[in-house]
C-alpha positions, 0 to 999 in steps of 0.5 A: 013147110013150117017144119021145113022153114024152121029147121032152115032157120035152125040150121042158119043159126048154128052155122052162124054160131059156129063162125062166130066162134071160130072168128073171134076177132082177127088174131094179135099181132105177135108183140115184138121183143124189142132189141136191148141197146147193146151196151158199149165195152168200158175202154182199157185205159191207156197209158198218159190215162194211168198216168194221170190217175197216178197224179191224182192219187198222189196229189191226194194223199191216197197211198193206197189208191197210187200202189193199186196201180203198180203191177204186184210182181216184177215192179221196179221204182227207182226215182232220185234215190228211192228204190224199190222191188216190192210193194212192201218198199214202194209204199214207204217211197209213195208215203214219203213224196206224198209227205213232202209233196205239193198239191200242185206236183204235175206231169207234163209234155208226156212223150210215148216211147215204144211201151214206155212214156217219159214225162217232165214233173214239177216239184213244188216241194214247199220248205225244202225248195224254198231253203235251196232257194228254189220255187220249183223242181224239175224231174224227167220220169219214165214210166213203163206199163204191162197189163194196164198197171205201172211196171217200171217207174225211173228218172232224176232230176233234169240234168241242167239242175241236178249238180246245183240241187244235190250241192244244195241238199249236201249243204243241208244234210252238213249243216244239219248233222252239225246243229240238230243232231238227234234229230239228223240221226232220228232221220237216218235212221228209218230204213224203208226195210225195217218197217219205217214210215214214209211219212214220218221220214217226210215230217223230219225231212221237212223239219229239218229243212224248217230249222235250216231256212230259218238259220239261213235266213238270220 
C-alpha cells in the first residue's frame, strides 16, 4: 500500500512538472509594428512661387542662384534691349540688372495667362532714374514656364512711360558721347558675346549716369 501511495505521489509530481513546463506563462502578445507616418510629397512650385524666388535672387546679388531657374535650352529672355538664347548670354543680362538694380525692385499684381504670367515690376534704379528725374520705373514682364523652370522672360516699359524714359536715356547717352568719351566708348564697348561683364557694364552705366546728374544739377 506504501509502495502504492508513493508511486501516486511520483506520478502526481511528474504530471505536474510536465504542466508546468509546457505552461510557461501565457504567450506575449506579438508586438505591433507601428505604422510610419507617411511622409507628405514636397509640392512642385508653382509659378507666382518661381517667380518670387526669382525676385529674391535677383535682389540679392545671386546671379547664379536667378540663372538655375531658367530652362538649359530653349530659353529666350528679351527685356528692354536685352536679349538673350543661351545661358551664356542671359548671365551677362542678370549681372547687369543686379548691377544697377534696387533692393526693393518688386514684382506685383502677377496675372496668370494660360501657361504664361505677366507682371508689373518696379524699378528703383537709383543714379540713373533720380538724372531722368524719376523715383520709380514701371515695367509689365511676361513670364513663360516649362518643366518648373523659366522658359521665356519679355516685356518693356509701360507704355505710358516708355517715349519719355527712352527721350530721357537718349539725352544722356548724347550728353555723354560728348563729354566723357573714353568713357562712353569703354561702355560701348562690352559686348555680352565676347565675354564681357554684366557688372562691369553696370558700374560704367552708373557712372556715366553720376557725371550726368551732377552737370545737370550745376
Amino acid at each position: 500500500m506504501n509502495d502504492r501511495r508513493q508511486l501516486q505521489r511520483v506520478f502526481a509530481l511528474a504530471l505536474v512538472m510536465v504542466l508546468l513546463a509546457g505552461c510557461g506563462g501565457a504567450p506575449a502578445e506579438p508586438t505591433a509594428t507601428p505604422t510610419p507616418t507617411p511622409i507628405p510629397p514636397t509640392p512642385t512650385p508653382g509659378p507666382l512661387d518661381i517667380i518670387e524666388v526669382y525676385e529674391s535672387a535677383m535682389n540679392r546679388g545671386d546671379t547664379d542662384g536667378a540663372l538655375d531657374l531658367f530652362v538649359d535650352e530653349g530659353l529666350r529672355y528679351e527685356v528692354w534691349a536685352a536679349y538673350a538664347e543661351d545661358k551664356e548670354s542671359l548671365r551677362f543680362w542678370l549681372d547687369y540688372w543686379i548691377g544697377v538694380g534696387h533692393p526693393d525692385d518688386t514684382y506685383r499684381d502677377c496675372q496668370p495667362a494660360g501657361e504664361e504670367v505677366t507682371c508689373i515690376q518696379d524699378l528703383y534704379d537709383g543714379v540713373c532714374l533720380e538724372a531722368f528725374g524719376l523715383d520709380v520705373m514701371h515695367s509689365e514682364i511676361t513670364f513663360a514656364f516649362q518643366n518648373g523652370k523659366i522658359r521665356a522672360m519679355s516685356g518693356d516699359i509701360v507704355n505710358d512711360e516708355k517715349v519719355a524714359f527712352w527721350a530721357a536715356i537718349a539725352k544722356k547717352n548724347e550728353w555723354a558721347a560728348e563729354n566723357i568719351p573714353e568713357t562712353w566708348q569703354k561702355w560701348l564697348s562690352i559686348p555680352e558675346t565676347a565675354g564681357g561683364s554684366g557688372r562691369e557694364f553696370a558700374e560704367l552705366d552708373l557712372e556715366i549716369c553720376g557725371e550726368y546728374l551732377e552737370a545737370m544739377s550745376k
